[in-house]
N, C-alpha and C positions, 0 to 999 in steps of 0.2 A: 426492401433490404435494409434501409438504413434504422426501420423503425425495430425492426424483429433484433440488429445488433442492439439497437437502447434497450432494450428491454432484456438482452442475454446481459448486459453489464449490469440494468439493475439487478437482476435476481443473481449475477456475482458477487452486488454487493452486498446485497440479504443475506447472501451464504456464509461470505465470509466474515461479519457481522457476528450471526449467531457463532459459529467458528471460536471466533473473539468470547464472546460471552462464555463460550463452553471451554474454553482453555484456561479464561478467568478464574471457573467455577475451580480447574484443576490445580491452579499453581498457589493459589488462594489458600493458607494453612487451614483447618478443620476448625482450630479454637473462631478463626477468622470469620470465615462462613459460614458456619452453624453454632454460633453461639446463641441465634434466640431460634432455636430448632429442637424441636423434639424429635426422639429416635423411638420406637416401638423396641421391648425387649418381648424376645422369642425363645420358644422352647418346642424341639421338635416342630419345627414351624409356624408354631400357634401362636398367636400373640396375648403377652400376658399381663403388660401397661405399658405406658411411655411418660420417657422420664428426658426431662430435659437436664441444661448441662450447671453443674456446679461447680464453686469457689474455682480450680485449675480446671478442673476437667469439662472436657465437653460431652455433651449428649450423645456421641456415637460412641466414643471410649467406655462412657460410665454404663451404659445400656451391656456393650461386651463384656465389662467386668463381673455385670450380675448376671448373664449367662452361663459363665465362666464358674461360678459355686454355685451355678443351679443343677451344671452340667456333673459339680465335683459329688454333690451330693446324691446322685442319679449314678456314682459307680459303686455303692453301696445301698439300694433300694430298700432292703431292711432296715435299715439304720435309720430314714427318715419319720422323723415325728413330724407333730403339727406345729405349725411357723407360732414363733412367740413374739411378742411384742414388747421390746425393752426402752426404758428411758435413757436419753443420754445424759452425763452428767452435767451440761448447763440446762436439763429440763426444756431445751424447747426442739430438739430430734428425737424422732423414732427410730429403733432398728428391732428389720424384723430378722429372727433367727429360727434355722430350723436345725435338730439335730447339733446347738450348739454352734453353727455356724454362722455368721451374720451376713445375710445376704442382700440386702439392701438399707442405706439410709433416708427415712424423710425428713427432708428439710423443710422450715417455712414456704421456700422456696417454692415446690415442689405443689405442698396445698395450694398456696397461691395461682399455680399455675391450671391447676385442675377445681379453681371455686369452692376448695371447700377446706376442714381443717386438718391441720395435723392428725389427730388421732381418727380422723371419721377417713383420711387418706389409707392411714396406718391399716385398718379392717377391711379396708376395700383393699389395698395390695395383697395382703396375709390369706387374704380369702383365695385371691387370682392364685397365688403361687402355692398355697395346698391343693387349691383343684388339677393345677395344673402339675406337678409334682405327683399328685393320686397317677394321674393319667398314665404320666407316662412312666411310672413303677411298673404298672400292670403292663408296660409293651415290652419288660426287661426283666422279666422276672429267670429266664435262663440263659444261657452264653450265646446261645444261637439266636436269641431274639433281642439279647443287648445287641448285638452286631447290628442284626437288619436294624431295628429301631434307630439306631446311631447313623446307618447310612441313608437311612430314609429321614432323620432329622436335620442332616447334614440340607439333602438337597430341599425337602420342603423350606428348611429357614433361609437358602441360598432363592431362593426362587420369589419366597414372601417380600423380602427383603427388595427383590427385583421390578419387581409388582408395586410393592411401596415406592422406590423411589421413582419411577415412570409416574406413577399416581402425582408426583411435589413435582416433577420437573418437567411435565408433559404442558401442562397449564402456565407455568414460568417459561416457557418458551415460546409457545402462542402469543402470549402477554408481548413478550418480549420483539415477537415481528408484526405483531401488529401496530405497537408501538412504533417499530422502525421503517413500517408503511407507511404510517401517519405524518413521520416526520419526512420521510421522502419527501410526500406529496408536498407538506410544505414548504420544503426546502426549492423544490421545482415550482411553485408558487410563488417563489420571495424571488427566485433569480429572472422568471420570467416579470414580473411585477418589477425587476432593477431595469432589465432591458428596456420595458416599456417608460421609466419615469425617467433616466437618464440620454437613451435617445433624445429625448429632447432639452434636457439640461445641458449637456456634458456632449460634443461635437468629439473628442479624442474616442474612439474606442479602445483605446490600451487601458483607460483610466476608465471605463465603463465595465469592462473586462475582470479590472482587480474586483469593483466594489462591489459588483456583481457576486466572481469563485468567492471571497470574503463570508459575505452573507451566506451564501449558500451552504460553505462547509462550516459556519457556525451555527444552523440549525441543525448541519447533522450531529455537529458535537453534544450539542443539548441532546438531540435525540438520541444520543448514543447515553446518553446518564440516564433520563428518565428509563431506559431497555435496563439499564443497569438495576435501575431501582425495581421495573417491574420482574426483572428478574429473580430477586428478591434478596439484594447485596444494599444494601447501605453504599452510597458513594463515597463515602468519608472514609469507611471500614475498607473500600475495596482501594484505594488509595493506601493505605495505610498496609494494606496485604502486598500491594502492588510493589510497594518498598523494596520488599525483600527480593523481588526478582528484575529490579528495575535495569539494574545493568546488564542484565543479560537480552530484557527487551531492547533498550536504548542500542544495544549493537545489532541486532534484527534488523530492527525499525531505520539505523541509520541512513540508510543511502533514502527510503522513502522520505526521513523529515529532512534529508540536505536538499532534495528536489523541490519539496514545500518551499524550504525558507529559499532556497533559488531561485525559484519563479516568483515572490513575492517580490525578492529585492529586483530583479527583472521586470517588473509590474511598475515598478517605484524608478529604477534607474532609469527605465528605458534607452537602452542601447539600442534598440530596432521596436519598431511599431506592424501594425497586420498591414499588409501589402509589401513592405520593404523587402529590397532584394539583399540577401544576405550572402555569406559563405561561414558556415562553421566547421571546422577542421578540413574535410575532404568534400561535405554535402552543402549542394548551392541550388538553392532556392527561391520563392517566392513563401512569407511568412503569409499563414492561412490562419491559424489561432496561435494563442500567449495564452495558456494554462499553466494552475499552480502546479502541476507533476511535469508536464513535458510542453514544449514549443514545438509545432507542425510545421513542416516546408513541403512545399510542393515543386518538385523539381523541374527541370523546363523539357523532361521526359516524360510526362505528366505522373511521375510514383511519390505517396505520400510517405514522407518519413517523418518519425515522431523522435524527440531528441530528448533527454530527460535534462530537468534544466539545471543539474547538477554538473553533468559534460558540459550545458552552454554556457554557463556560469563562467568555467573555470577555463573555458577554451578561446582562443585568439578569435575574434568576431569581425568579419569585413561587412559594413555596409555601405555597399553598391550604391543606393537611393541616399545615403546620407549626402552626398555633393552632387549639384546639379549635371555636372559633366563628366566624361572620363576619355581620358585618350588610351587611343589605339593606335596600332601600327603594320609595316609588312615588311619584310625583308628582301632584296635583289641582291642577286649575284651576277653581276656584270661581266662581260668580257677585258680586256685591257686594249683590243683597239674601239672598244666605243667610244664616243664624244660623251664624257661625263657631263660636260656642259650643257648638252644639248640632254642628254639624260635629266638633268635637275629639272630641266625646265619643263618637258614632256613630262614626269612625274607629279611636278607642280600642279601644273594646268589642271589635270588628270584629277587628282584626288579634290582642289575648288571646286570642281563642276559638279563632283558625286553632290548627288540627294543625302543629305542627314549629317555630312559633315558643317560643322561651325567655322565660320569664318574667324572669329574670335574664340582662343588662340588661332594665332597663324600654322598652317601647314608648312611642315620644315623635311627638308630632304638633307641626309647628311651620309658624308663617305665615311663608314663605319670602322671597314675593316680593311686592309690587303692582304688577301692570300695569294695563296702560291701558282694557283689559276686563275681565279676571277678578284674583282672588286666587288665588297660587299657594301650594298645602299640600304641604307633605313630610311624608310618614309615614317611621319607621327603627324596623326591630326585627332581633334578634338568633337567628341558626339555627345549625343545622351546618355545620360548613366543608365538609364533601362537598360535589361537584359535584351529585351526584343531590340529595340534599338539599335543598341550597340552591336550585335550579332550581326543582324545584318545592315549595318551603316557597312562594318567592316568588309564583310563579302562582296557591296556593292564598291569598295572601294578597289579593293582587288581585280574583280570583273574590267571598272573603269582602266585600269595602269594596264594589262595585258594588253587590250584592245588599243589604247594609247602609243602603247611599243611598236603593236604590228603597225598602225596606220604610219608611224613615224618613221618606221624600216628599220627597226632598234631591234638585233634579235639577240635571246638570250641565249647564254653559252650552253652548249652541248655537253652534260655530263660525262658521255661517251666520248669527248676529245678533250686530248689535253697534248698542251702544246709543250714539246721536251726541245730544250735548250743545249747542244750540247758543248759541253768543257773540254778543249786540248790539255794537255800539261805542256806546260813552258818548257821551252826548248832550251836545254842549257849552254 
């Protein structure tokens, strides 16, 4: 049971991990994340080159834009002549035009990116975009088959499109968790490799504990960058994206890094250590682990409750085990013709004798209260501050004084009686 939960948390962590990654990819601007990215431009869903992204625009824009008068020139199929190739006026871009219309530019850029040169690019595009432009004239040459053509273009390039990107982000994700298996394992190799070298360094486990989760969640931090990179994000770039949504993460994220930096400063303060018996707000415990998210008690019910250490942080903390001792006490309600005297002293005797009470402090008997029926007696004496202990030092001291009473003949006052006094008025 216990190994089948590890391993339901790891693969929550993988999940949410990739999660992460894929929410990155979304919040992340386009100029951001695909600026060294080529986009395929499409017609009728055929692909017809790929262009990546220039001076402002990125690759997915600039790709839509020459669809967009590939499309304009495809609502006039007559009209279309054969793409021409013009200089720009600093002589070092191409535009090709068809029917007049300029539908793409090459840039250095652009040669660069496909090995070869400007004008030997220029003939290679011009060629693609008459073939292609032939083609699909001939699927539009009357009203009835512009339509179809148009809605079968619509989903073939909706689909190409879909295919493409599965193809770039199928493999970035792979990458991506196997990366984050990698660094798991390591990270479960560096903590079990702390347990093993500070065992015998370091006798505190609280202080084994921090430098332990420490290590640990700093190889997942690397492993979460190199996932980033194999993802195919620049870390510096995805930072830099991250910018613009930071405040809206930073309040998500809140309560999870107040728990972190909680349980670190609880790692560092130590207010309570593993075994100590504590009380935090209503839940009282036996401390079982001090993790960076949540502090474990085991209650003396035997139910595990996990605390997040942002509540134990900020919350009034008792601990029990911090002082060797703790006093206890029990209450009597006396009658008014009992011998108090002889009450103190039967209560005295009575609680000395129990098992587990401390002779040091003294056991103190004191007339607490008078009410309107009985005397109220406080007994207080001193045990071990354990929970076991104290629990039942307590019970066994109670047991002791009952018993103490009847042997002595001392009985206690009858709830069901009460003794009524009564008042004349003065005779005048």
């Amino acid at each position: 049971m216990i190994r089948s939960n590890k391993l339901a948390r790891s693969s929550v962590t993988w999940l949410l991990l990739l999660m992460l990654l894929i929410v990155i990819n979304i919040t992340i601007p386009d100029s951001v994340a695909a600026q060294d990215e080529r986009v395929t431009v499409r017609l009728d869903g055929r692909a017809v080159f790929r262009v990546s992204a220039i001076d402002n625009t990125n690759a997915s824009d600039r790709a839509r834009q020459i669809e967009r008068r590939l499309n304009r020139l495809l609502e006039n199929p007559t009209a279309i002549s054969t793409p021409r190739i013009e200089t720009s006026k600093n002589n070092q871009e191409r535009i090709i035009t068809s029917a007049g219309v300029p539908v793409v530019t090459i840039s250095t850029a652009d040669a660069q990116d496909n090995l070869t040169t400007v004008d030997a690019l220029a003939v290679q595009w011009s060629q693609a975009i008459d073939a292609t432009l032939k083609r699909a004239s001939q699927r539009r040459l009357s009203p009835w088959s512009r339509f179809v053509a148009s809605v079968q273009a619509s989903v073939e390039t909706a689909f190409g499109r879909l295919i493409e990107s599965a193809i770039t982000i199928i493999p970035r994700a792979l990458a991506a968790l196997l990366v984050i298996g990698l660094f798991w394992a390591i990270a479960s190799f560096v903590r079990w490799l702390m347990r093993i070298i500070f065992r015998h360094i370091i006798e505190d486990l609280t202080v084994e504990n921090l430098i332990k989760q420490v290590a640990y969640y700093a190889v997942w931090i690397l492993g979460f960058i190199v996932a980033l990179d194999a993802f195919g994000f620049d870390p510096q770039t995805v930072a830099t994206g991250l910018g613009l949504t930071s405040l809206a993460l930073g309040f998500a994220l809140k309560d999870i890094l107040s728990n972190f930096i909680s349980g670190i400063l609880i790692l560092i303060l130590r207010p309570f250590e593993l075994g100590d018996q504590i009380i935090i707000g209503e839940t009282e415990g036996n401390v079982e682990r001090i993790e960076l998210r949540a502090t474990q008690l085991r209650t003396y019910d035997g139910r595990v409750v996990l605390i997040p250490n942002g509540e134990v942080f900020t919350s009034r903390i008792i601990n029990n085990t911090a002082a060797p001792i703790r006093r206890s006490g029990a209450k009597l309600f006396m009658g008014y013709d009992s011998d108090l005297e002889q009450v103190v002293n039967v209560l005295k005797n009575a609680v000395k004798t129990t098992e587990g009470v401390l002779s040091e402090p003294e056991v103190s008997v004191r007339i607490q209260d008078l009410g309107q029926d009985d005397v109220v007696v406080e007994v207080r004496f001193w045990t071990d501050s354990r929970r076991s202990d104290f629990v039942a030092t307590t019970s066994a001291v109670r047991q002791a004084i009952v018993a103490a009473l009847k042997q002595a003949g001392i009985g206690l006052p009858d709830p069901d009686v009460r003794i009524l006094v009564p008042r004349y008025p003065k005779s005048s």
